[in-house]
C-alpha positions, 0 to 999 in steps of 0.5 A: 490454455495457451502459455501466458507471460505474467511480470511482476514489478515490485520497485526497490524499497519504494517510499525510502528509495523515492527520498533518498532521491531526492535528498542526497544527503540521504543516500547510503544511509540507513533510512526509514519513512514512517511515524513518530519515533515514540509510537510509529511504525516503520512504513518502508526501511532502504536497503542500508536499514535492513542490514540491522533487521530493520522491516516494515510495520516494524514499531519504530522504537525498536527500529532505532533501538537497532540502529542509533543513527537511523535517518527516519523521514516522515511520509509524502503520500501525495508525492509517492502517489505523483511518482507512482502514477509515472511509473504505471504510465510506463506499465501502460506503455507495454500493456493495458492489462495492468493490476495494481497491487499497491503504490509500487507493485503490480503484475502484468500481462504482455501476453498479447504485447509478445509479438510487438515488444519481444519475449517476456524478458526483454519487456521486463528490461524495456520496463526497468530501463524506462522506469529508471529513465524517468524516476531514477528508481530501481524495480526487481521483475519476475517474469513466469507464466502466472501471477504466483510464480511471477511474484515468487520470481521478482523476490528472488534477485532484490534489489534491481533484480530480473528472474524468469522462470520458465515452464519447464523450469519451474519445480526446480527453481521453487522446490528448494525455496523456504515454504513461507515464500508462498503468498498467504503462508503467514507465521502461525502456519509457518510454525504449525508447518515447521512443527511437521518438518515441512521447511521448504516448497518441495516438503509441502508439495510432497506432504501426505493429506493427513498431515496437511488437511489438519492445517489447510483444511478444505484448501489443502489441494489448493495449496498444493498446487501453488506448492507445485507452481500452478495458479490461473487467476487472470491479471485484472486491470483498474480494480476499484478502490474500495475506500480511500483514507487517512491515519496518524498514530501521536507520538503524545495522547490527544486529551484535548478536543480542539487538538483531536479536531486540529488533527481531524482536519489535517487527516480529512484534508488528506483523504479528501484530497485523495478522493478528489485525485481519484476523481470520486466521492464518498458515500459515507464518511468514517472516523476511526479511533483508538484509545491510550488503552487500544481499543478502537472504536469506528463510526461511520454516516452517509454523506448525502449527496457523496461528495469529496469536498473537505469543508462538507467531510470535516463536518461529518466527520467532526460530529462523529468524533463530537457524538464518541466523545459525548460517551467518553468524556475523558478519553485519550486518543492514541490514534485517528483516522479519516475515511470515505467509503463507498466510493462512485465516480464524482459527479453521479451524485445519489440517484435519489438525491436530486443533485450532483456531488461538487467535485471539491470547492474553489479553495479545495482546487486551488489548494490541491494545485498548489500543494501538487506543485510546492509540496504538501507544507506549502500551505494550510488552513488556519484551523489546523495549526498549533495554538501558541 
């Protein structure tokens, strides 16, 4: 197979970083984005937070209990999503073989982009120029011969970092490295590994069978492999979503129904927003629940014909809440979700339905313009504000 050059770009602390952009009263200051100081959970920390040893899904609580003058600023996905999309625009400006990983990262490959842009290294930089040009944000690039060591790579020099491995230089620069780096070496593999004496990439690769296939089992040379840097998984571009959602986690239990359908609302005017930006409807509407005590319950109905509209999801939606709470009266909600799945295109419509989904209404257009334009508080529905 010929030598193929794989980038991994991962931006800097992506949603922390966007808002210390823009609010400059924010920068160099410990921040997270996430929710509620009570029960949320830290959604991204800047660098100056994780001084403290402030991480992502870390409970926020113990993220202030770290650090008492924490600046904790609540999510703008709508926001991160208009940045995001400049930021692929960019990735596309070098290849179309991009495959998103997330809102901020992705891996590329400019394999067939190396006669036009020059080597591997020189696009990372090209892409790290723009990208800053454009956004003012900072991205950390790896750049290899394959997706693994490409995202092994970008970790290495963050924040604002370019590292290249190349072939011949790959067991040399992996082998020292702690095993967990490895994507897919969680905690508790972590621990068992640790258990046997294997800390670093080069203990695992040199690691006889038996004292692997305990742990790995079938996937033991599988996982050996990646311990020696080998990995062919092509990167495959404009891979489907498979639903697209909404969630809060309340600071104060929801007891009362008008206020868990208040909240309903919010949620599913974000999701259907979404929905309406990927430019897809939903064939089936869910709604996740979790109680004081945390059991979660999901219940889920087909939405016919799909659509995305947030008058026709909010009505599923609350007759699934309705219908839960007819078999828990006196339940207190910790936290609600709002999803739409299988997704098509907006506009299919169901083949056997007789019509087409409307892409939204009137009132849902001019609310997303509106919103893209002055921010997400710009303007509400009446439903979904606080009673006095």
């Amino acid at each position: 197979m010929a030598a193929r050059s794989i980038l991994h770009v991962d931006m800097d602390a992506f949603y922390a970083s966007v808002e210390q952009r823009d609010n400059p009263e924010l920068r160099g200051k410990p921040v997270v984005v996430g929710g509620g100081m009570n029960r949320g959970v830290v959604a991204a920390a800047s660098y100056e937070s994780r001084v403290f040893g402030i991480r992502s899904a870390m409970p926020m609580v113990e993220a202030r209990r770290r650090c008492p003058n924490l600046c904790r600023v609540a999510p703008r996905m709508s926001h991160y999503q208009n940045v995001s999309r400049q930021i692929f625009a960019v990735f596309r400006e070098f290849t179309p073989l991009v495959e998103g990983l997330s809102l901020d990262e992705a891996f590329l490959d400019v394999t067939s982009s190396l006669r036009l842009f020059g080597p591997g290294r020189d696009i990372a930089q090209s892409i790290k120029t723009r990208i800053h040009e454009q956004t003012e944000l900072t991205a950390s690039v790896g750049v290899a011969d394959n997706k693994l060591v490409a995202k092994i790579a970008s970790d290495l020099d963050k924040p604002d970092g370019l590292v290249v491995i190349s072939s011949d230089d790959v067991q040399a620069r992996l082998d020292p490295l702690p095993v967990e780096v490895i994507p897919g070496i969680g905690k508790q593999t972590l621990a068992r590994l640790q258990r046997i004496d294997i800390r670093t990439i080069a203990d695992l690769r040199q690691a006889p069978n038996h004292d692997l296939e305990p742990i790995f089992g079938r996937f033991t040379q599988k996982t050996r492999d990646r311990a020696g840097g080998i990995d062919d998984r092509p990167v495959v571009p404009a891979r489907a979503e498979k639903s697209i959602s909404a969630e809060e986690t309340y600071d104060k239990d929801l007891s009362d129904r008008h206020d868990m359908e208040r909240q309903l609302l919010r949620l599913t005017e974000r999701t259907s927003s979404r929905l309406r930006k990927a430019r897809v409807a939903a064939g089936t509407v869910q709604v996740k629940i979790r109680q004081a005590d945390f059991q979660t319950f999901t219940r889920q109905k087909r939405l016919r014909p799909p659509g995305n509209g947030t008058d026709e999801i909010f009505e599923l939606a609350r007759e699934l809440l309705r219908a839960w709470l007819t078999d828990n009266p006196d339940a207190r909600i910790r936290l609600l979700g709002v999803g739409g799945n299988n997704l098509a295109p907006a506009g299919q419509g169901d083949l056997f339905a007789g019509q087409e989904s409307a892409p939204g209404t009137d009132v849902d257009r001019a609310v997303d313009e509106i919103r893209d334009r002055f921010g997400g508080a710009s303007v509400s529905r009446a439903r979904t504000l606080e009673r006095p």
